[in-house]
N, C-alpha and C positions, 0 to 999 in steps of 0.2 A: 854501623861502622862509619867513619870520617874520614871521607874524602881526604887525603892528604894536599897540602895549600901546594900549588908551581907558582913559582914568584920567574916571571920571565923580564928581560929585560932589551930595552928598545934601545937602538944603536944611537937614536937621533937624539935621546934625553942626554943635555949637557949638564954637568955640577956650576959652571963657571956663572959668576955673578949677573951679568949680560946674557945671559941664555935663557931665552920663553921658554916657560914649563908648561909643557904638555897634558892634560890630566891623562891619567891611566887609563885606556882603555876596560872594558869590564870582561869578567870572565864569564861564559854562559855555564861553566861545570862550578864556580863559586853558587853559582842561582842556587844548580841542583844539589849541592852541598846541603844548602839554606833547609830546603825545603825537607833532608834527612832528619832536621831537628825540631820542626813542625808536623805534626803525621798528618797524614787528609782526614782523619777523622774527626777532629776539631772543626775542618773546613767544613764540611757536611753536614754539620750540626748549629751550625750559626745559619743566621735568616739569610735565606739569598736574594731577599729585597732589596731593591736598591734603595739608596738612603734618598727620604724626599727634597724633594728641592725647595726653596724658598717661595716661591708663585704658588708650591703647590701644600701650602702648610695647611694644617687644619684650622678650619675655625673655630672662634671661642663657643661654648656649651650654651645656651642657652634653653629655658624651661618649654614644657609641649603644651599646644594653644587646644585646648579641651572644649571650650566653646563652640568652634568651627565643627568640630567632629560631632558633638552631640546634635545642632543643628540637622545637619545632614542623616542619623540615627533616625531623631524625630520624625522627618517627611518619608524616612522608609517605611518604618513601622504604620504612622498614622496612614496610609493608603489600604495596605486592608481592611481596616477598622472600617472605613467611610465604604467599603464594596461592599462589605458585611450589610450594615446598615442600609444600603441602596437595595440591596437583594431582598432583605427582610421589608422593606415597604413594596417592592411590587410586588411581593410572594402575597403579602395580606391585602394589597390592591387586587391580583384575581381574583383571590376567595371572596371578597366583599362583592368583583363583580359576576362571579358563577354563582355566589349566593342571589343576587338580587334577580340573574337572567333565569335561575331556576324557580324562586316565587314566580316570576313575572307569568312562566309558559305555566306553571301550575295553577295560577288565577286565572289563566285565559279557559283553560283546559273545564276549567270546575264551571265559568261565567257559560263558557258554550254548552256545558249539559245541562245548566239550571235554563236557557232558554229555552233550550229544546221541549224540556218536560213540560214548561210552563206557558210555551204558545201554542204548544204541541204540531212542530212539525216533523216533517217527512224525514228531514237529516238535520244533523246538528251545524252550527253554523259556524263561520271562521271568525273568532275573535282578535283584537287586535288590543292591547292597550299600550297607550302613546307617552310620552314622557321619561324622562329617566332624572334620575334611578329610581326604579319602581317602589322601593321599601319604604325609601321617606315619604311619598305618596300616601303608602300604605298607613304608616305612622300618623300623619295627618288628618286619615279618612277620608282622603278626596283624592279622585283623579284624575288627571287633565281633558283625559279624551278616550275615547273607545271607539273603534271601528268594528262593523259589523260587518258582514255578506251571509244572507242567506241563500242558499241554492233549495235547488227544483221545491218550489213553493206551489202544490196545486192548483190549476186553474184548469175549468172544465175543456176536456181535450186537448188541453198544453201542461206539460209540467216540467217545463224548463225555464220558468218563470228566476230572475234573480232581484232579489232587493237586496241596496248596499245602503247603510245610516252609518251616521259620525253622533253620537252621543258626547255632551259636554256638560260640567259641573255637576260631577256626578258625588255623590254621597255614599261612601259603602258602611253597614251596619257590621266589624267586628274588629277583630284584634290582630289578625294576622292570614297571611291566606290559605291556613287551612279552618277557620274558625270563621269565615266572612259569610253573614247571615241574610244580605241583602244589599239590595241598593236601590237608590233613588235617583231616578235620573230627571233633571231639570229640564233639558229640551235633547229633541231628537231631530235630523234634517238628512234625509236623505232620496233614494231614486230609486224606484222599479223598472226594470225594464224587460219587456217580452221582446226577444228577438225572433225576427222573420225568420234567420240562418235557423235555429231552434225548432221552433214553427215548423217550419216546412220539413226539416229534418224529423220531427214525430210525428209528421203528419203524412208524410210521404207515402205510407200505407195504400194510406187513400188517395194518392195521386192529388194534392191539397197545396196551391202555394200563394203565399202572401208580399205583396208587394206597396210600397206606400204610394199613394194617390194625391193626397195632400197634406191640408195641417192638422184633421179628423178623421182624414177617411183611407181606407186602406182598399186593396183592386184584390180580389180571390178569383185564382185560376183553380179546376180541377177536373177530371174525368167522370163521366159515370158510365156503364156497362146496360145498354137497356135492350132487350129485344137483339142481340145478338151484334149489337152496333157499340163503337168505342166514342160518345158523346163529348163534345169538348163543354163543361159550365163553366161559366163567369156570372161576378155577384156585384156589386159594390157595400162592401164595409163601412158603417159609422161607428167610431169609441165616443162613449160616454162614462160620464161617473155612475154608479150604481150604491147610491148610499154614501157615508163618509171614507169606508176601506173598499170598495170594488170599483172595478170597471167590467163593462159589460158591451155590447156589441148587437147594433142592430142591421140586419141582412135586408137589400130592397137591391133592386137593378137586377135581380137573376134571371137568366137566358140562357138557354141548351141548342147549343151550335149543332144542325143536321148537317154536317159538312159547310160550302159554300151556300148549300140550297134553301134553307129553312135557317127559321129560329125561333123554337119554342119557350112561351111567357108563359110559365103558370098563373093562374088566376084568372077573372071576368071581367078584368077593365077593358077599355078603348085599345090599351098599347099592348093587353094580354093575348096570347093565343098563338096559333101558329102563323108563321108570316113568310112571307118572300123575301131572300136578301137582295140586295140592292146590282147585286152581279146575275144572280140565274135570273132576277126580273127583266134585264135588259137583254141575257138571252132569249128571254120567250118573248119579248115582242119582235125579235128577228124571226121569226118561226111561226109560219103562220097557222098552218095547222094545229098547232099548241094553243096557241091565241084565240080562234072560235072555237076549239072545245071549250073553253073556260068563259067564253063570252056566252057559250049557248047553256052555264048555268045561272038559273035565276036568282039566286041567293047572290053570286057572285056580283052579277051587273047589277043587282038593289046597291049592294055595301060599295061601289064605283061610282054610284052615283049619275051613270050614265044616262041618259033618255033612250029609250027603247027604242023610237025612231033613228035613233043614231046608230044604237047596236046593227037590226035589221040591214042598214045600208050599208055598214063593216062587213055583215057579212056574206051579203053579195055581191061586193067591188072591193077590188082589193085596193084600188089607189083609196077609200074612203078607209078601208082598216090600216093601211099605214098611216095617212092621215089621223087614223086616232089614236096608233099606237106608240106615235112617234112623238107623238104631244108631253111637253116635259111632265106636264100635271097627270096625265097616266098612268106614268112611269112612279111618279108618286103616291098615287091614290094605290097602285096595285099593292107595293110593300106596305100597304095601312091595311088591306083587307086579313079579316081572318079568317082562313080555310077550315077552320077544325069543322064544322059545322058540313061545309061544302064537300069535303074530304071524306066523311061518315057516311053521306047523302049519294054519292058518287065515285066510288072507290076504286075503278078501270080510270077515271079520268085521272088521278092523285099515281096509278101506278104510269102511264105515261110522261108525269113530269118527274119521274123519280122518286117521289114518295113508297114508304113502306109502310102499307098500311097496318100492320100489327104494330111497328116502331108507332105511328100515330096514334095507336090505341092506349100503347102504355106510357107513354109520353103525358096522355091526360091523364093518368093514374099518380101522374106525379106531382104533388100538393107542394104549395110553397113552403110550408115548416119542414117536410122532405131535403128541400135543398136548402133551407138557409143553416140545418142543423149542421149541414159539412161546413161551413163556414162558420158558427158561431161558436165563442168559447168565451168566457168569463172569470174573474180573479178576484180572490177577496183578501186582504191583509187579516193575518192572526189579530181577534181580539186580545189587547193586553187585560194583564188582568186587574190594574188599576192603572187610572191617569185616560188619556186622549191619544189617538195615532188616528191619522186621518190624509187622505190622497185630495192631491188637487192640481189644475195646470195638466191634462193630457195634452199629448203631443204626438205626432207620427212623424218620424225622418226616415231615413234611407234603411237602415239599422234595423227599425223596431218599434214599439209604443213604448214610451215614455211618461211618467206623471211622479211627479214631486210627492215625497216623504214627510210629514211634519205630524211633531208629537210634545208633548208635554208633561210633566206630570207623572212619568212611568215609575211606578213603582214593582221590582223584581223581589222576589224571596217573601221573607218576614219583615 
């Protein structure tokens, strides 16, 4: 329906020629008229964008730059490729190197039981082979170096003996390490060593302990049980070479401490026998009574060297028996005398100065190869079974015996 038009009219508008015209003011029900003849549905269906502006025009089309984009494709892609490949070289780096570290302990494992059998010791020994990578060694049939240690190597009354050798330009006879038929070894250089800690630890049994002396000789302390008495022995030890492969030990200086009082030398030299130490002799010439019994035996005052006239007048004045007992030379002749003799001959006199006479009986029962056997012990190196191995250069330190390794020539297997 349409609005019907109101035409209204303004008092001020003049028709006359001279009169400003006014424009018409506008009607707001004309609008709504308008807007009868346009429906909103039209309006609702056009774009409600607003129309762009000039600054904001589109720009011209131009083609897409394909090069830039593949680039950037390329460096994405190629990054896995190169992880791939990195993974597959360390993956076949381990294997290459659990392959060669398991040859390696399977050659050592096969080289320690072929010695064993073939030097014939007590235990198998720690092998070592040096160099890496072991295969191409192997491939070559040479290898740089071998370390040996053998442990507890027999030696009479020790067997904690160790020898350690470094083996070099060695030769091995096969194709692979389970097919290796032998070897050759060019030279050998190494060290045995007996430790005293050792020693004395297997020996301790026997109450046995070794201590170093000098640059050959070694001090042997140990106990012996005799006649119901806890004896203290001391020896003095020499190391010598015994052939090209041993060492061996000879026993001299032995002495059986009776406490402070005595000290028994087996054997029949001058310095053998039983003696007076150097302490209970200067108690007995404090003591006078002690002093003429042993002056009133005759064997004693011969080996004093005394003059009997001198004796006699000791022992009817006492200022003349101090006077002699007091004399440094004495004092030294008395610890040179040997009692065994005087001691058998007068046996109430020996139990006065504290002597036990059964202890002295079995005392002489005890022969020098008796005691040097607790002391003595000897070492031979394994004959190889072809080539030179041979000891040289002993030594004693703090430690232990010592003597140099050296070989040539060894031939192992076939």
């Amino acid at each position: 329906m349409r609005t019907p038009h109101i035409q209204t009219h303004h008092p001020a508008q003049s028709d006359g020629p001279f009169t400003e015209r006014v424009p018409p003011r506008r009607n707001p029900y004309d609008e709504l008229a308008s807007l009868a003849d346009h429906p909103l549905d039209g309006f609702l269906t056009e774009d409600s964008t607003p129309a762009p502006r000039d600054d904001d025009a589109e720009e011209p089309w131009t083609p897409p730059n394909h090069r830039r984009g593949s680039r950037r494709r390329n460096r994405a892609t190629g990054l896995p490729t190169v992880a791939r490949v990195l993974a597959w070289v360390l993956t076949l780096a381990c294997l290459v190197t659990l392959a060669d570290r398991w040859a390696l302990l399977y050659a050592e494992h096969k080289a320690s039981e072929r010695l064993k059998d073939e030097l014939h010791l007590a235990a198998a020994p720690e092998v070592r082979i040096g160099g890496f990578p072991f295969l191409t060694q192997l491939a070559a049939r040479r290898l740089d170096s071998v370390h040996v240690t053998v442990p507890d190597i027999p030696a009479h009354r020790v067997t904690l003996t160790q020898v350690t050798a470094t083996a070099n330009g060695i030769r091995i006879d096969g194709d692979g390490p389970t097919t290796v038929r032998g070897a050759l070894v060019r030279q050998v250089h190494g060290r045995v060593l007996l430790s005293f800690a050792d020693m004395n630890r297997e020996l301790g049994a026997s109450q046995v302990a070794f201590t170093a002396q000098g640059p050959g000789r070694v001090r042997a302390r140990g106990a012996l049980h005799i006649a119901g008495h806890d004896l203290r022995v001391r020896a003095d030890v020499r190391i010598r070479l015994d052939g090209e492969r041993g060492i061996a030990t000879a026993v001299d200086g032995m002495r059986v401490d009776i406490g402070d009082l005595a000290t028994y030398r087996p054997g029949t030299g001058p310095a053998e026998g039983l003696h007076l130490t150097g302490a209970s002799a200067r108690r007995l010439t404090r003591q006078a009574e002690k002093v003429k019994a042993m002056l009133a035996v005759p064997q004693i005052v011969h080996r004093l060297g005394v003059p009997d006239s001198v004796v006699r007048a000791a022992l009817h004045d006492e200022d003349r028996l101090h006077q002699l007992t007091g004399a440094p030379r004495f004092l030294h002749d008395l610890t040179r005398v040997n009692l065994v003799d005087a001691a058998l001959a007068h046996p109430r006199l020996f139990e006065r100065l504290g002597l036990d006479l059964s202890l002295l009986t079995a005392l002489t029962k005890l022969t020098r190869p008796q005691i040097a056997d607790r002391f003595s012990f000897a070492f031979q190196l394994p004959k190889p079974p072809a080539g030179s191995l041979h000891l040289e250069g002993v030594t004693v330190d703090k430690d232990g015996i010592r003597a140099d390794v050296s070989g040539t020539g060894l031939l192992l297997g076939r």
